[in-house]
C-alpha positions as CSV (number, residue, x, y, z in Angstrom):
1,X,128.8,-2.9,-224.5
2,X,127.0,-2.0,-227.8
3,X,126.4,-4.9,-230.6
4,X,127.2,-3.7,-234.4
5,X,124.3,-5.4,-236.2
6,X,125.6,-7.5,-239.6
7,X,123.8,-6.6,-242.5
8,X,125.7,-7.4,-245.7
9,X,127.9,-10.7,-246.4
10,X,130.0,-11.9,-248.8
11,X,129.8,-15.5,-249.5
12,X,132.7,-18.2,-250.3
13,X,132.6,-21.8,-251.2
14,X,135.7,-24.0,-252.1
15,X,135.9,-27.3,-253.0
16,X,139.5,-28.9,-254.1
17,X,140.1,-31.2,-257.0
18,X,139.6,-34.2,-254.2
19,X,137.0,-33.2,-252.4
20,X,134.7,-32.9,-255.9
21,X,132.9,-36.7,-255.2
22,X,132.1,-35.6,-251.8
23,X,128.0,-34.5,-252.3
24,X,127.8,-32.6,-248.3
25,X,130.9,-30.5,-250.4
26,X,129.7,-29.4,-253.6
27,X,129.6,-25.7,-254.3
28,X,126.0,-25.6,-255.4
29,X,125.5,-27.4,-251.4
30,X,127.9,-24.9,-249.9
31,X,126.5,-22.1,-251.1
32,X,122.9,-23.3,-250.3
33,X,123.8,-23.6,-246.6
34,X,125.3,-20.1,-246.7
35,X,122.1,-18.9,-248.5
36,X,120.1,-20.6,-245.8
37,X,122.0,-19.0,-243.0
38,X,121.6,-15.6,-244.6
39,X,117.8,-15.7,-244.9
40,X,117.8,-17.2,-241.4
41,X,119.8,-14.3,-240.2
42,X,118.2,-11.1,-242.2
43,X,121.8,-10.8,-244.1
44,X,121.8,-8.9,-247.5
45,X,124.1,-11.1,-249.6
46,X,126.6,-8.3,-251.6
47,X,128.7,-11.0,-253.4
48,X,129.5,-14.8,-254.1
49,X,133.1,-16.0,-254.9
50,X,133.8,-19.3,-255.9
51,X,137.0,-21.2,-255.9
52,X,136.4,-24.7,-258.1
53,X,139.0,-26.8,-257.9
54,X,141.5,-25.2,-255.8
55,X,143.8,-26.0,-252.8
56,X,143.7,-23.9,-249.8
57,X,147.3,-24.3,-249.2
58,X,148.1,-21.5,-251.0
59,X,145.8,-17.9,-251.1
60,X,147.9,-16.9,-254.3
61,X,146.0,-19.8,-256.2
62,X,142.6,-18.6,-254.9
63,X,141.6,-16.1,-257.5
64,X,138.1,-15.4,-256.6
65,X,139.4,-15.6,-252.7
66,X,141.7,-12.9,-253.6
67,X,139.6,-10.7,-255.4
68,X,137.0,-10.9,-252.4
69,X,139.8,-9.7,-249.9
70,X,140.1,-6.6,-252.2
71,X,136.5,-5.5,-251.4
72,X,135.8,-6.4,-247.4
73,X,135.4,-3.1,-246.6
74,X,132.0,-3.6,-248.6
75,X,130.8,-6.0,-246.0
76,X,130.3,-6.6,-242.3
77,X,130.7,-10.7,-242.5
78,X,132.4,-13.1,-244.9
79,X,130.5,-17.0,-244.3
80,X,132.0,-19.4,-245.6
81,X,130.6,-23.8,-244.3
82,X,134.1,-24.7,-242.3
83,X,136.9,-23.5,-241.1
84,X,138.7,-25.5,-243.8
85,X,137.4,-23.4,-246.8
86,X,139.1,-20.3,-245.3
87,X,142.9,-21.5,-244.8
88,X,144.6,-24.9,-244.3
89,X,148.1,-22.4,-243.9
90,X,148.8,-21.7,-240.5
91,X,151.0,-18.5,-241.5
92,X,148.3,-17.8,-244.5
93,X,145.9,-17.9,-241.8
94,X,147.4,-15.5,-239.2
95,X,148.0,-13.1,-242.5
96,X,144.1,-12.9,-242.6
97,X,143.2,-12.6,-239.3
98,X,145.2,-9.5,-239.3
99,X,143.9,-8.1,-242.8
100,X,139.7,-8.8,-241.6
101,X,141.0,-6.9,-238.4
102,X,142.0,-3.9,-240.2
103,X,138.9,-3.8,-242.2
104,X,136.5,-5.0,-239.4
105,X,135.0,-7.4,-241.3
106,X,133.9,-10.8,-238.9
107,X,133.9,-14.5,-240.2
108,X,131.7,-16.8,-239.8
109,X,132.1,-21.1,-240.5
110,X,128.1,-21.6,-240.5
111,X,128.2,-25.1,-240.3
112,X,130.8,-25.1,-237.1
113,X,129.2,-22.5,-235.5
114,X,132.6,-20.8,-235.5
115,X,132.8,-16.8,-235.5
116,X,135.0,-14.5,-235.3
117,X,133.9,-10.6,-234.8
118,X,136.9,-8.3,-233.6
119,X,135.9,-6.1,-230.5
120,X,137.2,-3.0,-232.4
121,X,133.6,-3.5,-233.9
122,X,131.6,-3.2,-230.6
């Protein structure tokens, strides 16, 4: 079996309206632990999208989540710190599995140590 090396990554932080008190869940922490993990990794960072504010219940409310689905084919890896900041939406959820599958594009939760890299990329 061969390895497909990452290289570029697009990063995403989320914090909703509730979870703004929370200091371990700003955006400027989130996105400091995804930097981190990209140094740490050799990864080329090719974008940041931020979603301030917002729910994850519902990807149509997720502008900057949206537009960053439009370009995964520029990437190899989208980090993100939990599982949480991705989808909350079980069906929403199962709608992106699908669309990172089509473009190859793996996943990452850096601070759960949860990946996901389709074998269509090996």
């Amino acid at each position: 079996m061969t390895t497909t090396k990452l290289n570029k990554a697009f990063l995403y932080a989320r914090v909703s309206v509730e979870e703004r008190g929370r200091q371990k869940d700003t955006i400027p922490a989130q996105l400091d632990r995804l930097q981190q993990f990209c140094d740490a990794n050799g990864l080329e960072v090719c974008g940041t999208f931020i979603d301030d504010g917002i729910s994850a219940k519902d990807i149509k409310n997720r502008k900057d989540f949206s537009r960053m689905l439009e370009r995964l084919d520029e990437v190899d890896v989208v980090l993100f710190t939990r599982l949480d900041r991705f989808s909350r939406n079980m069906q929403d959820a199962g709608n992106l599995l699908a669309l990172f599958e089509r473009h190859q594009c793996a996943f990452r939760a850096v601070d759960r140590h949860w990946f996901l890299w389709y074998n269509s990329m090996n």
